[in-house]
C-alpha positions in Angstrom: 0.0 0.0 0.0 1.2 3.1 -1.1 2.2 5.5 2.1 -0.3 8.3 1.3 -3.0 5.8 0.4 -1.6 4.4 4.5 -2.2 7.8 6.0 -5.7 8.2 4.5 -8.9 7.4 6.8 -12.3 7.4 6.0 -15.0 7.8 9.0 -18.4 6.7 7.4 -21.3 8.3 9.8 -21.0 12.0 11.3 -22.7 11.7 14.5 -21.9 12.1 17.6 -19.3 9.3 17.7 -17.7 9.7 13.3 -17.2 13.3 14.2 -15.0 12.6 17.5 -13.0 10.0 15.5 -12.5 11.9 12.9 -10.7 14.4 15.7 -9.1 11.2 17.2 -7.8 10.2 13.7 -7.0 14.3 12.6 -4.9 15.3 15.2 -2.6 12.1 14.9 -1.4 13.3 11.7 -3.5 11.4 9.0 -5.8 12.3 6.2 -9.8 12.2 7.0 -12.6 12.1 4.8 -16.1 11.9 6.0 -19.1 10.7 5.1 -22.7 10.6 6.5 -25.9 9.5 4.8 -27.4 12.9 5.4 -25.8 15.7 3.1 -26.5 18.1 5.6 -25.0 16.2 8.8 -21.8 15.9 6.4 -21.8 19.5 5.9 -21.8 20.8 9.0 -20.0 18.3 11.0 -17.6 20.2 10.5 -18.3 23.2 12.8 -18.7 20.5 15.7 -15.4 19.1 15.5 -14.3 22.5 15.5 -15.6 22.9 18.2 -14.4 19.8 19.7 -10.9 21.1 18.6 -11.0 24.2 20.3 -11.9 21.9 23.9 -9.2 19.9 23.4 -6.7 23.2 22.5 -8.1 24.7 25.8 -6.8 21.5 27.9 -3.3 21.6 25.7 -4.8 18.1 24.4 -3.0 18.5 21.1 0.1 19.9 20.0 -0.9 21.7 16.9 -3.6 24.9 16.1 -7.1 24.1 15.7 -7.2 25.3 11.9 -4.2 22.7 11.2 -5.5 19.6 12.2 -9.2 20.7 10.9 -7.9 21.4 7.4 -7.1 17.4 7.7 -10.8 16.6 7.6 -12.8 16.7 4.2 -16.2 16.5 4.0 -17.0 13.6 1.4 -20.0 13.9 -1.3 -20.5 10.6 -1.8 -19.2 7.0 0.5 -17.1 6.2 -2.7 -15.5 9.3 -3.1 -14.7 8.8 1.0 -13.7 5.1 0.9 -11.4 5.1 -2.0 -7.7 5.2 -1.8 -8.1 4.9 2.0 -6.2 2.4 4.3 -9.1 2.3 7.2 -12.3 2.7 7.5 -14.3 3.6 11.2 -18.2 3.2 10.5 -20.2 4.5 13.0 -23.9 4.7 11.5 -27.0 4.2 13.1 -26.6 0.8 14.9 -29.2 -1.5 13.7 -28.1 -4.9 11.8 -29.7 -4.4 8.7 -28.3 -1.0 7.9 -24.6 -2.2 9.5 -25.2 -4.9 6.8 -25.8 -2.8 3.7 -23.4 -0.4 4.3 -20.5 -3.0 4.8 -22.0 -4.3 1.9 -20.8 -1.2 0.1 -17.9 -0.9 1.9 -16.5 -4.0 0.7 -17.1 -3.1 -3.1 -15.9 0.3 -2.4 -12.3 0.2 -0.5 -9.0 -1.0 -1.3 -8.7 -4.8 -1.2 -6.3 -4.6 2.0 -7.7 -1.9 3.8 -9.4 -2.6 6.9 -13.2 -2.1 8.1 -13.9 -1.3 11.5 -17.2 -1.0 13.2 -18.0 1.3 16.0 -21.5 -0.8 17.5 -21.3 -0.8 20.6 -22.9 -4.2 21.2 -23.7 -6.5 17.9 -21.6 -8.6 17.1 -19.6 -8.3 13.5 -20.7 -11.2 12.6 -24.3 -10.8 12.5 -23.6 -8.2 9.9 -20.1 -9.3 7.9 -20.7 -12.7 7.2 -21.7 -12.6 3.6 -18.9 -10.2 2.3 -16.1 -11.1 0.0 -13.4 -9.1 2.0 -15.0 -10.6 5.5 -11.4 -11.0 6.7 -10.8 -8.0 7.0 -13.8 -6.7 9.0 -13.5 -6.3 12.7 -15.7 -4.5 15.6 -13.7 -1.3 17.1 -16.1 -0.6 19.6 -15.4 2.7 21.6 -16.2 4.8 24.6 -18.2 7.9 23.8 -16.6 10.5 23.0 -13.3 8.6 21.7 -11.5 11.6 21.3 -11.8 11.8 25.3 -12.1 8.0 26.7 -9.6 6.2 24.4 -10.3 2.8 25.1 -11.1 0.9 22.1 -12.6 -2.8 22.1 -11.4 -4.7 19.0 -13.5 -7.6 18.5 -12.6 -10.4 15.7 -15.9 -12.0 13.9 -14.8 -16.3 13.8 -13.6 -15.2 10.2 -11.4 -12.4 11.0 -7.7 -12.7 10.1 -5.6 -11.8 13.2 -3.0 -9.9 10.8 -5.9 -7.7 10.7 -6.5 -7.3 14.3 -2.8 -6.4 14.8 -2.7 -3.7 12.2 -5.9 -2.2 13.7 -4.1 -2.1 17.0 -1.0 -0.8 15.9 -3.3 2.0 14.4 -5.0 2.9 17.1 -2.3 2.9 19.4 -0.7 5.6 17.2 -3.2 7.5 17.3 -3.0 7.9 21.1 -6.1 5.0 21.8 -5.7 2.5 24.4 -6.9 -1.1 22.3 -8.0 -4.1 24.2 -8.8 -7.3 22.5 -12.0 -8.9 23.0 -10.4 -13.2 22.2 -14.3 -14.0 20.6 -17.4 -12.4 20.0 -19.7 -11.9 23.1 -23.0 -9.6 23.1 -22.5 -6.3 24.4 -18.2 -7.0 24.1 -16.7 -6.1 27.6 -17.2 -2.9 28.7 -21.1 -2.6 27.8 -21.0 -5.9 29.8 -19.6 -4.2 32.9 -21.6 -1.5 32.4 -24.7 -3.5 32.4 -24.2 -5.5 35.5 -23.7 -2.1 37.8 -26.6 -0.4 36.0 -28.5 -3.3 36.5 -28.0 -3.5 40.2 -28.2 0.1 40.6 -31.8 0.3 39.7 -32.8 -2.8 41.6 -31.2 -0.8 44.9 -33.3 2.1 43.6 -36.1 0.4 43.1 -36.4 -1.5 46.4 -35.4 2.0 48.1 -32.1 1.3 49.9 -31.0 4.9 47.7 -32.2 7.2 45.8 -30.6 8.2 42.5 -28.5 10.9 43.6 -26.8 9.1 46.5 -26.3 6.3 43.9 -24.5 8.5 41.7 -22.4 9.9 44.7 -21.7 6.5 45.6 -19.9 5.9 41.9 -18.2 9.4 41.7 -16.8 10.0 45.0 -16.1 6.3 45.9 -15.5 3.3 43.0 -15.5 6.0 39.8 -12.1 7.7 41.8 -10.5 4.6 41.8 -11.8 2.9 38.7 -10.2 6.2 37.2 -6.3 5.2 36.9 -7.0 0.8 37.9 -9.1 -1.9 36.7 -11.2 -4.0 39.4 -8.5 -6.7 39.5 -5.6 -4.3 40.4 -8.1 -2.8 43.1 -8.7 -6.0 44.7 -5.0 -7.1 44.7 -4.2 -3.8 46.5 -7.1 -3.9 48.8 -5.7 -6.6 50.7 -2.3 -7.3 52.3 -1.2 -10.3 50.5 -2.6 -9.5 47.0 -5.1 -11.4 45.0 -5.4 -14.3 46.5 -5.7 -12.9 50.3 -8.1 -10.8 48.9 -10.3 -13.6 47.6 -9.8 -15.5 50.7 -11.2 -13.1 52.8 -14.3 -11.9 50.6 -14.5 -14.5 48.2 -17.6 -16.2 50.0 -19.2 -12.9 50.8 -18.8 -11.4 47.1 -20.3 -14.6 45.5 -23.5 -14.6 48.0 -23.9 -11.4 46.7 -23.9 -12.4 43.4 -26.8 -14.7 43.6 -28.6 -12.0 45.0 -27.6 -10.3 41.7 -28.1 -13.1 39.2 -31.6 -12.4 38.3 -32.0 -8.9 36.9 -35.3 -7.3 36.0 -37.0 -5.6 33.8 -36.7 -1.8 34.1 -40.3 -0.9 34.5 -41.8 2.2 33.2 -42.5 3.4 36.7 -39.4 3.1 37.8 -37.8 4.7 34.5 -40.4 7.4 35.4 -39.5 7.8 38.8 -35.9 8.1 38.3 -36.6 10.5 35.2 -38.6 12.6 37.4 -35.3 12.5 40.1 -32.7 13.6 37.5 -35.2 16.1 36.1 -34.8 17.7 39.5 -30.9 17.8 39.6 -30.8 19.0 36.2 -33.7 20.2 34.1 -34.3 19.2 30.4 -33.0 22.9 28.9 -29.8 22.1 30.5 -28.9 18.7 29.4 -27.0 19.3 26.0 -24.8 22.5 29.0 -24.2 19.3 31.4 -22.8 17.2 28.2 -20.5 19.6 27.2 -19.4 20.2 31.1 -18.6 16.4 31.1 -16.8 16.7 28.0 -14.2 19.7 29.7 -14.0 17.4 32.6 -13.2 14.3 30.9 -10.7 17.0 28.8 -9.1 17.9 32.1 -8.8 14.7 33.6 -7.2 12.9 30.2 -5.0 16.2 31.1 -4.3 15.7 34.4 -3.8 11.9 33.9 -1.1 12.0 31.3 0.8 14.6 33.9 1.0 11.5 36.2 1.9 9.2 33.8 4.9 11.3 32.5 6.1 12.0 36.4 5.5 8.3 37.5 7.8 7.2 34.7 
């Protein structure tokens, strides 16, 4: 592959989560070209990532002006004048199987015979929607953490079919581009994170629900307590830290207690509409509906400054 065609990247979908690649993708240095279904969305994705720029500039996040790494990113007319000549494609459209399907579908027709395909779904697996193309080895799931351009961690996420050179070249890319790639061994619904994600949101409602807390103290509970450590170690680090002898002390000492807990847990429920309606009605008290897209762009300085912060400690722990 020739190296221009190797620096070339096309992000097909400019929502929420195609616009942030394309930063994530931009400011390391490549080419972008995107794409989105709706002309319009194309068309003025661009002031967002602008804007998404500027946040980042604000936080000393990247190491160039705004107007430099935007003039990287060209809006595409049409998904073949975005996928060809390129090395890598991030799809990120609307995530139902059938329109995953037809646009990898097209994707496959459209690329370069060795570039790679990469799907941003958060939680169906590749091969529900790869399995009939051509180029099907080199498709993968890149599932990330919304806003990539903030959370890096990427889940990569083989379909049976999917050559591992392939999954190597996607992680060297995205560790290039300052993401931090974990690979998911074979294909699970929902991948790993969603998966964690899942069980603590499901238990959090049931304690909700059964009123041992009310949404707020919940909340309090994750931020100022787990969410603090969680922020720089995994749960298995925690646990090896949180008792004298490591791991297996740690086990030895909760082990029982943890698992009887988990049988309590091992039957979630269905979220009922008046308990959605109740907690609705909680958060609408916190933070009113007008101020919702204010708080999302708060949480986006935050995570800015912490992603800061964070890379401060990394360079002084070295």
């Amino acid at each position: 592959m020739a190296r221009e065609t190797a620096r070339r990247i096309a992000i097909v979908g400019a929502g929420l989560i195609g616009r942030s690649w394309a930063i994530v993708f931009a400011r390391a240095g490549y080419a972008v070209a995107i794409w989105d279904g709706n002309a319009e969305v194309t068309k003025s994705s661009l002031h967002a990532i602008e804007d998404g720029l500027k946040a980042l500039a604000a936080e000393a996040l990247i190491e160039e002006p705004v107007e430099r790494v935007l003039a990287r990113i060209r809006p595409a007319a049409t998904l073949a004048g975005a996928a060809a000549d390129t090395a890598f494609v991030q799809e990120s459209i609307r995530e139902t199987p059938d329109a995953k399907r037809a646009i990898f579908a097209e994707l496959d027709k459209a690329t370069p015979p060795d570039a790679i395909i990469a799907s941003s779904t958060s939680i169906i697996p590749g091969s529900v929607f790869m399995e009939g193309l051509e180029g099907r080895q080199r498709c993968l799931v890149a599932h990330p953490v919304n806003p990539p351009h903030l959370v890096p961690l990427v889940e990569l996420v083989p379909s049976p079919w999917t050559d591992r050179a392939t999954v190597a070249r996607a992680k060297s890319l995205y560790e290039a581009v300052g993401q931090v790639p974990i690979v998911v061994e074979r294909e699970i619904e929902g991948f790993i994170l969603n998966r964690l994600q899942a069980a603590l949101l499901n238990e959090a409602f049931r304690l909700v629900e059964d009123g041992y807390v009310s949404t707020a103290d919940l909340d309090k509970t994750v931020k100022h307590g787990l969410g603090l450590r969680w922020s720089f170690m995994g749960p298995f680090e925690t646990i090896d830290l949180n008792a004298p002898e490591g791991v297996t002390d740690y086990c030895r000492r909760y082990g029982q207690a943890i698992c009887r807990l988990g049988k309590q847990q091992a039957d979630p429920r269905q979220w009922t509409e008046a308990l959605v309606r109740r907690i609705e009605a909680e958060r609408r008290l916190a933070l009113p509906a007008r101020q919702l897209k204010a708080r999302a762009a708060w949480r986006d300085r935050r995570l800015a400054a912490l992603i800061a912060h964070k890379r401060a400690q990394d360079k002084s722990d070295r």
